[in-house]
C-alpha positions in Angstrom: 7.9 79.4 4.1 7.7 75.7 3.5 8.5 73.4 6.7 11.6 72.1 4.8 12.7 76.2 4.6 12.1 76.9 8.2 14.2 73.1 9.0 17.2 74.8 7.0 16.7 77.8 8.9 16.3 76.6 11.9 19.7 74.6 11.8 21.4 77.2 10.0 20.4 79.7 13.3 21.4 76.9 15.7 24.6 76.5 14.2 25.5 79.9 14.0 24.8 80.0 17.4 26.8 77.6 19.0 24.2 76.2 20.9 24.6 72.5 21.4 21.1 70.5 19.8 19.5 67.8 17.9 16.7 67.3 16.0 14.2 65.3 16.9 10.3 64.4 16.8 9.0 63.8 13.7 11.4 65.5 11.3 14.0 63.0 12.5 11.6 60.0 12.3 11.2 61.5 8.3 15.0 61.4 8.1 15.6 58.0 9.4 12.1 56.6 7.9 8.8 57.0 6.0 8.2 60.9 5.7 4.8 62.5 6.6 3.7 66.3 7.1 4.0 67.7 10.2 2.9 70.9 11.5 6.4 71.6 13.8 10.0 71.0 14.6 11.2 69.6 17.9 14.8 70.2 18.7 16.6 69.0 22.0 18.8 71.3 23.5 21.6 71.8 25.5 20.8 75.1 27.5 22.8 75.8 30.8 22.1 79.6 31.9 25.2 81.1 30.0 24.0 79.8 26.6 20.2 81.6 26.9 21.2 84.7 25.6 22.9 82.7 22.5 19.5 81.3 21.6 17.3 84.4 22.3 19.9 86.4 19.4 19.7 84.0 17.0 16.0 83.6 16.8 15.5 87.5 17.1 14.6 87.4 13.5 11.7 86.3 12.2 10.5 84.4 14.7 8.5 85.4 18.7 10.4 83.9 21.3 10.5 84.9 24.6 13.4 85.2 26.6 11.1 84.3 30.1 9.8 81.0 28.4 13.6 79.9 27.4 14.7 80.6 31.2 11.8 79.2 32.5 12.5 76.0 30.9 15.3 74.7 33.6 12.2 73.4 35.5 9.5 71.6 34.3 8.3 71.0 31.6 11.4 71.9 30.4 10.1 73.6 27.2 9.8 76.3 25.1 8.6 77.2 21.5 9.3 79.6 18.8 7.2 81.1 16.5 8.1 81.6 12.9 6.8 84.7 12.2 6.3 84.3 8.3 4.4 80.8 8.5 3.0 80.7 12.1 4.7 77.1 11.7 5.6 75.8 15.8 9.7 75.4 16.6 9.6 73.4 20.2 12.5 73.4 22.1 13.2 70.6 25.0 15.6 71.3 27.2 18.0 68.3 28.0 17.7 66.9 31.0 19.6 64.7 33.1 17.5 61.6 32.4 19.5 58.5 31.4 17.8 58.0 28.5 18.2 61.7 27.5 21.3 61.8 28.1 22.0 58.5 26.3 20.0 59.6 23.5 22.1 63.1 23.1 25.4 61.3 23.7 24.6 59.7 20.4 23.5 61.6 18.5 24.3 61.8 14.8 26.2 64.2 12.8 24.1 64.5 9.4 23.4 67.0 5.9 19.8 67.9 5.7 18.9 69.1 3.0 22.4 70.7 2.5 22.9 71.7 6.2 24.9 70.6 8.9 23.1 69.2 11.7 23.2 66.9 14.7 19.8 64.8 14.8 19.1 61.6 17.2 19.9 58.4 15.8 17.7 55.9 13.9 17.3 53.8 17.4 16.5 56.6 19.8 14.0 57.8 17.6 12.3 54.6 17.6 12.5 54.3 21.4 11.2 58.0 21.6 8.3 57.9 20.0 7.1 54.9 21.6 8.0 56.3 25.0 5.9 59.1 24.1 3.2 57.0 23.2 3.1 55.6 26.8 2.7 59.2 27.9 -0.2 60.2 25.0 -1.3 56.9 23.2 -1.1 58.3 19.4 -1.2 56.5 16.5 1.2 58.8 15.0 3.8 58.1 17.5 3.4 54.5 16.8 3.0 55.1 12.8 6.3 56.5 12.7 8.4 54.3 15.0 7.0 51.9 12.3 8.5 54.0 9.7 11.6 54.2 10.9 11.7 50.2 11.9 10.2 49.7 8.0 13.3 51.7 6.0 16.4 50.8 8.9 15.4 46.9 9.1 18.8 45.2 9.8 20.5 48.2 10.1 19.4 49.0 13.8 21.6 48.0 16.7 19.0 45.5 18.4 21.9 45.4 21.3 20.9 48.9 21.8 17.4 49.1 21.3 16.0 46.5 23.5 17.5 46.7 26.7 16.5 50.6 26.6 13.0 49.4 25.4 12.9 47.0 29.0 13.9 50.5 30.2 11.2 52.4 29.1 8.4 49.6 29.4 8.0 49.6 25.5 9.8 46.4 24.7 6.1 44.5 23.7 5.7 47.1 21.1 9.1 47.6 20.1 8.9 43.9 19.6 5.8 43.8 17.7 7.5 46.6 14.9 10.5 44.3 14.8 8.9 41.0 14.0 6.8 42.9 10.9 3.2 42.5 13.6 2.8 46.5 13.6 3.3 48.2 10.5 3.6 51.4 9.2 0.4 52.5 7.3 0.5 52.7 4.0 -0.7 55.7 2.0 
């Protein structure tokens, strides 16, 4: 199982499911920008107590998950992973919180086809302001690499009117700066 099989069937559970998500991490930042392997998925998700059992049935197949970890992740750190079975490939779940940026970031979120499938996945922007959030957290070239991805293929496209008065949010408006004015580029391969 290739990571781009276990996307597809990681959506296609999720949708079946009814269980409100988006994609995020670094499979969004290959959507919206300059793709590079990864080694997991990251989905957000909506998961209030009633939807738990939703989520436990549709990844029943194929993949460990279990049910204590998805309960568990109403409190901190408000995560939990599956396992896919036939790859051993990662699928972590974040459980949305009622952050203002989360929230902002979920409110937007973007109705797209990957590869074929329906899916919800965070926009262009949020991904952007994500990953160099996350890089304040754990400083990672990667985080920074593909914020400058993303930056590099959306250009003029991004909603600056978004972007930087979240970025004076988040305290990442110096580096969110230094992608937009070409300083900090992506590498190239």
């Amino acid at each position: 199982m290739t990571e781009k099989d276990l996307l597809v069937d990681c959506l296609q559970r999720l949708n079946r499911a009814g269980v409100e998500y988006m994609l995020t991490g670094s499979m969004a930042s290959n959507y919206w920008g300059i793709p590079r392997t990864t080694h997991d998925i990251d989905f957000v998700v909506e998961l209030p107590p009633q939807a738990v059992p939703a989520i436990v049935t549709a990844f029943a197949g194929g993949f460990h998950l279990d049910e204590r970890s998805v309960r568990a992740a109403a409190r901190p750190p408000y995560q939990f992973n599956a396992i896919d079975l036939r790859s051993a490939l990662k699928v972590d779940f974040w459980v949305l919180r009622p952050e203002p940026f989360e929230q902002a970031m979920f409110d937007r979120r973007a109705r797209a086809a990957i590869f074929g499938e329906p899916a919800w996945i965070a926009t262009a922007e949020d991904v952007v302001l994500h990953k160099l959030y996350w890089n304040t957290i754990t400083p990672s070239e990667r985080q920074v690499g593909d914020a400058a991805g993303v930056v590099a293929v959306q250009g003029t496209a991004l909603d600056l009117s978004y972007l930087r008065p979240w970025a004076d949010l988040l305290g990442v408006r110096p580096l969110l700066e230094d992608l937009l004015s070409g300083r900090l580029r992506p590498k190239s391969t």
